[in-house]
C-alpha positions in Angstrom: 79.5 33.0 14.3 81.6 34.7 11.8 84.4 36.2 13.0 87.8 38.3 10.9 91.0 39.3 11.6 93.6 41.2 9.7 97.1 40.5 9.6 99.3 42.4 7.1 97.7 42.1 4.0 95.5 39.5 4.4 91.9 38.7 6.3 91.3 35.2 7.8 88.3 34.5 8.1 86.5 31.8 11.0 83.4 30.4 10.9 81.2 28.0 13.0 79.5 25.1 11.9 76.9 23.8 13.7 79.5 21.2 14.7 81.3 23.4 15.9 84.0 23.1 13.8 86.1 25.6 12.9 87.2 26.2 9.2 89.9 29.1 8.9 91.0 30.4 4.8 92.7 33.0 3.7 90.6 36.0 1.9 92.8 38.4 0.2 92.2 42.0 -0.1 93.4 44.1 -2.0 94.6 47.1 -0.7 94.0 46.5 3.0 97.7 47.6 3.7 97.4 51.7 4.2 100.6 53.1 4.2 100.2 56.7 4.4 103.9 57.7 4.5 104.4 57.4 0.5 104.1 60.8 -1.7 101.5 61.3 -4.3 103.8 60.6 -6.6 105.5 57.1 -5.4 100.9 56.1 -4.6 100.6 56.7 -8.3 104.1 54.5 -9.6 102.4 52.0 -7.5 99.4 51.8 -8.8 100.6 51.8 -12.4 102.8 49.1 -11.7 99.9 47.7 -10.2 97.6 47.9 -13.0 100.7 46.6 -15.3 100.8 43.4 -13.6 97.2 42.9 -13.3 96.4 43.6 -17.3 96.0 40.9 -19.6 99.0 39.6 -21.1 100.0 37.5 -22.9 103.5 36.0 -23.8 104.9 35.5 -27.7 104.3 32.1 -29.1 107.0 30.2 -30.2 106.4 27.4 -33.0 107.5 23.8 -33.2 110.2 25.5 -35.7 111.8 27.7 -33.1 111.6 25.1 -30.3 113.3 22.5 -32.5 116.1 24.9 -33.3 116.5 25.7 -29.2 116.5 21.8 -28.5 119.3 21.4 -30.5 121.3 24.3 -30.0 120.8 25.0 -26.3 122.1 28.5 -24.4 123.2 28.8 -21.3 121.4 32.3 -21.0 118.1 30.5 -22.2 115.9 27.9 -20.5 112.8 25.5 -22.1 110.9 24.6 -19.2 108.5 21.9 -19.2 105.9 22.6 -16.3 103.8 19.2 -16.4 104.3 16.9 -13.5 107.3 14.1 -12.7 104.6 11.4 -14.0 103.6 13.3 -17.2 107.4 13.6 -17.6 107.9 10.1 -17.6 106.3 10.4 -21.3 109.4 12.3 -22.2 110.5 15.4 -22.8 111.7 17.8 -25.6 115.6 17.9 -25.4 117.6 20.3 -23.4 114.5 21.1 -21.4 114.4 20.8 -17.7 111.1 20.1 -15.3 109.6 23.2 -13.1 106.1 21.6 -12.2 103.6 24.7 -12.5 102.3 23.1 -8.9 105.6 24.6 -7.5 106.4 27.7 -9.9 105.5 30.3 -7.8 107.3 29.3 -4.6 110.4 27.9 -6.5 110.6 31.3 -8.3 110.8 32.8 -4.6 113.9 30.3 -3.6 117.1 31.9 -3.2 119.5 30.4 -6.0 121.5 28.0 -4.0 118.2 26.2 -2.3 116.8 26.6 -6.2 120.0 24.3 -7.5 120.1 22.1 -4.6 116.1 21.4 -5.2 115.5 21.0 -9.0 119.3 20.6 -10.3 119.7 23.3 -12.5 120.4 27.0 -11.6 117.8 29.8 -11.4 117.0 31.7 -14.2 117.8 35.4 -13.8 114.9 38.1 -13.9 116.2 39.2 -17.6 117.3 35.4 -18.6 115.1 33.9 -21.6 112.3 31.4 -20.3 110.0 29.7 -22.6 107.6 27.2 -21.0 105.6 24.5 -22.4 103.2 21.5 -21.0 101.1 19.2 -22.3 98.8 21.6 -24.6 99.6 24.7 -23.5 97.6 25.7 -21.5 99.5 25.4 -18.3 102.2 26.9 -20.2 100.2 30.3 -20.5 99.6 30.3 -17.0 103.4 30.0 -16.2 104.0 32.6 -18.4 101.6 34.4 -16.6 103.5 33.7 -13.1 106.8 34.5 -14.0 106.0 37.7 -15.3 104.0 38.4 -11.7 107.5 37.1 -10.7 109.3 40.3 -12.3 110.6 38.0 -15.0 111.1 39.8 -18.4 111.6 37.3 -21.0 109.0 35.1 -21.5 108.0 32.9 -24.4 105.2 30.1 -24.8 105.1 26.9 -26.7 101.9 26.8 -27.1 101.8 23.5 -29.3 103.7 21.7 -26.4 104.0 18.2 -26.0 101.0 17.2 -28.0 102.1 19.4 -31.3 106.2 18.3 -30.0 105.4 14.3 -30.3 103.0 15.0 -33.3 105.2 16.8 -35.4 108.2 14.3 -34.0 105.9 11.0 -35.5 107.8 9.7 -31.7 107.8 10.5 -28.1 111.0 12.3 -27.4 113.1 11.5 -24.3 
């Protein structure tokens, strides 16, 4: 038996198994919200934002050099943020960077500040503050590039070396 309901902007769909189980997931689609109260003109800002967001991007590299210099002069209006996990962290960590697991980006990104501090000990960065992420070799860095811009952030840069390039270049592992 297959069975959907929409709710907001979503379908959930339920099926049954012959055990009669019942497995429930969530099935976006796009554009099932109709909102018919906007003007031609505020449908087509949408759906160029839309298509912004959903283009492929991707955010300016930095190199060892230019991380180097921002580990040893950091800004308050600019944050290195390693996205690996607490137990790839335990490896090290380039200096003056702080830990946003990519497994928690996207919610933390949605966190009112105060709840943001209280939770990962430093302070949110602002939409327009510099954020340049890195992980273990870069490819998780590109993808949290990727959610902070979907975030409306504005300033994005990737280390694309990370860790791996970091402790090679370093000839040590870096706490």
């Amino acid at each position: 038996m297959l069975r959907a309901s929409f709710k907001s902007s979503f379908a959930i769909i339920s099926t049954r198994s012959l055990a009669s189980v019942r497995i429930s997931r969530p099935l976006v689609v796009l554009g099932a919200r109709h909102n018919s109260s906007r003007t031609p003109e505020e449908k087509k800002a949408y759906n160029k934002a839309k298509e912004e967001l959903l283009k492929d991007w991707i955010a300016p590299i930095l190199t060892y050099e230019q991380v180097k210099q921002k580990s040893q002069q950091p800004s308050e209006n600019a944050y290195l943020i390693d996205v690996r996990e607490p137990d790839e962290v335990l490896q090290g960590m380039i200096p003056s960077a702080v830990n946003l697991p990519l497994s928690v980006l996207p919610a933390a990104l949605n966190m009112e500040g105060e709840k943001f501090m209280e939770q990962y000990g430093f302070q949110k960065p602002s939409l327009d503050q510099e954020v340049a992420f890195y992980c273990r070799s870069g490819m998780r860095s590109a993808t949290a590039s990727d959610v902070a811009r979907r975030n409306g952030y504005t300033n994005i840069l990737n280390y694309k070396g990370s860790w791996l390039d970091w402790t090679a270049r370093e000839g040590k592992q870096s706490t």
